[in-house]
Backbone as CSV, one residue per row, in Angstrom:
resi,resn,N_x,N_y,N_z,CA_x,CA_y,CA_z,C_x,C_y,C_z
1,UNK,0.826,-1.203,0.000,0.000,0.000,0.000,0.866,1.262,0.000
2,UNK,2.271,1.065,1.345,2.807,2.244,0.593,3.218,2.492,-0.492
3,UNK,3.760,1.335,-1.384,4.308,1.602,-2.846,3.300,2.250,-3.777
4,UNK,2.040,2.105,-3.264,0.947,2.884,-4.408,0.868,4.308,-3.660
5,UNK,1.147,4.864,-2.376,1.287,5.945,-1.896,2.388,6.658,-2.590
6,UNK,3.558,6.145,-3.058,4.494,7.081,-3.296,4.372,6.859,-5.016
7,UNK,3.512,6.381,-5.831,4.060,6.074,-7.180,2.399,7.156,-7.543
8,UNK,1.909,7.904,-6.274,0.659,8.568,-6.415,1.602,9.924,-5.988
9,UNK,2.401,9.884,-5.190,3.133,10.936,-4.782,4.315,11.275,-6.106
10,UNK,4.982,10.033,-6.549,5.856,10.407,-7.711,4.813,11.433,-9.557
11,UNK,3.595,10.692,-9.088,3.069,11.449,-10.311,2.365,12.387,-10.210
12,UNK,2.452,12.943,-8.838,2.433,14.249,-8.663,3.485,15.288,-8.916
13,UNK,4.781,14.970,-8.948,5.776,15.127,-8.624,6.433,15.500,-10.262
14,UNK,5.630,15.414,-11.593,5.990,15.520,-12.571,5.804,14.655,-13.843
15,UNK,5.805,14.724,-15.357,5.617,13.744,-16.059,6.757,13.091,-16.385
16,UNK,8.441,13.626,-15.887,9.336,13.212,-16.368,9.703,11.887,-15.064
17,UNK,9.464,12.719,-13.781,9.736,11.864,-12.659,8.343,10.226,-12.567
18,UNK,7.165,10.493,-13.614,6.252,9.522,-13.528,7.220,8.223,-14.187
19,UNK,8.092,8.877,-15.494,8.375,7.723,-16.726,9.635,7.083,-15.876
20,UNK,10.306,7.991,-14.916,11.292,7.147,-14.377,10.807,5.806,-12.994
21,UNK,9.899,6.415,-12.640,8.974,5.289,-12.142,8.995,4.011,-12.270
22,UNK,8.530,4.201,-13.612,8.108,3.035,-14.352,9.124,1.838,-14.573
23,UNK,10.500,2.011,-15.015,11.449,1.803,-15.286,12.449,1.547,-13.743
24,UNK,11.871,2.098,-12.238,12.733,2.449,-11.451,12.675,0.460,-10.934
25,UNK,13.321,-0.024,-10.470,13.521,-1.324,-9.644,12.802,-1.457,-8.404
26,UNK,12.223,-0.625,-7.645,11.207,-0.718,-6.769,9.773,-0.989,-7.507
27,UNK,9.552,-0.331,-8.651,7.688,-0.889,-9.162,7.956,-2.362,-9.480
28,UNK,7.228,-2.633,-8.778,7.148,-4.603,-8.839,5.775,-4.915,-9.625
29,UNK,4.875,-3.609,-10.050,3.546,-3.815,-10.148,3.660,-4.457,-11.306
30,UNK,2.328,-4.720,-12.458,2.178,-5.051,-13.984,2.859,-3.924,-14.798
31,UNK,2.875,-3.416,-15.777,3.234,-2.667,-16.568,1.743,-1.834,-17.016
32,UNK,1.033,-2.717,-17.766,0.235,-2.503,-18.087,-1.122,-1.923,-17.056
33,UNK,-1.371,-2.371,-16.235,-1.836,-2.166,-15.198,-1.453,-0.682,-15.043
34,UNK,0.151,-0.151,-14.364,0.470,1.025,-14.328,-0.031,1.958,-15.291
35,UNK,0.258,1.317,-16.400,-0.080,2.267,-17.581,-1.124,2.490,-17.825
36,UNK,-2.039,2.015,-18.034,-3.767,2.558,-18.060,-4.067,3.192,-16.429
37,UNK,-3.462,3.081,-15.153,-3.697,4.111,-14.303,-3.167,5.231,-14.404
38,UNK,-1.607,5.170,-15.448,-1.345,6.423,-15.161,-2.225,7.031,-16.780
39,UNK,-2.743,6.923,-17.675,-3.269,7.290,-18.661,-4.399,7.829,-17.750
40,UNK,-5.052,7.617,-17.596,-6.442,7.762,-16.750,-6.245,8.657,-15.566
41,UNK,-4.984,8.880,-14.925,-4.813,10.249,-13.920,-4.001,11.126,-15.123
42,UNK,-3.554,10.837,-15.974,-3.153,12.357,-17.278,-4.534,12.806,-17.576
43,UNK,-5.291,11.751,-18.174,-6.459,12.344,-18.238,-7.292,13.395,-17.833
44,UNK,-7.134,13.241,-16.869,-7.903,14.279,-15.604,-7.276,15.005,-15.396
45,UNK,-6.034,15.571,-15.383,-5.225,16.109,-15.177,-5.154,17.373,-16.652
46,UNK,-5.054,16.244,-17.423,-5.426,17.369,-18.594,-6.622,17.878,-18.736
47,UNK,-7.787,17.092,-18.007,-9.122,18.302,-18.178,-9.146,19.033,-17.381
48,UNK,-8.728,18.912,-16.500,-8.751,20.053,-15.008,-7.538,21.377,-15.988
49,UNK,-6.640,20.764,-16.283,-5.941,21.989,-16.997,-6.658,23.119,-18.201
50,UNK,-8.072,22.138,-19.043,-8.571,23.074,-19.859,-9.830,23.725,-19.369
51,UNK,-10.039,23.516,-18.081,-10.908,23.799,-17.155,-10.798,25.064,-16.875
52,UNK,-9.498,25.275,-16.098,-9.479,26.486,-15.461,-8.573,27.587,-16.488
């Protein structure tokens, strides 16, 4: 649970610091899995940006 605390904290933290994430030796998660969560928080992220 903390590893999804800080890989929620790392993609806060930037889109360059998200891709090193991915790649870093601590994510033990799926790949794929990661990747459609993190598609799906850009998402939102980009509508909240054409929002305001």
């Amino acid at each position: 649970m903390s590893g999804q605390l800080a890989a929620q904290r790392r993609a806060t933290g930037g889109g360059r610091r998200e891709e090193e994430s991915e790649t870093s030796p601590g994510n033990q998660e799926p790949s794929d899995r990661c990747k459609g969560f993190r598609e799906r928080r850009h998402e939102r992220q980009s509508r909240q940006k054409t929002l305001s």
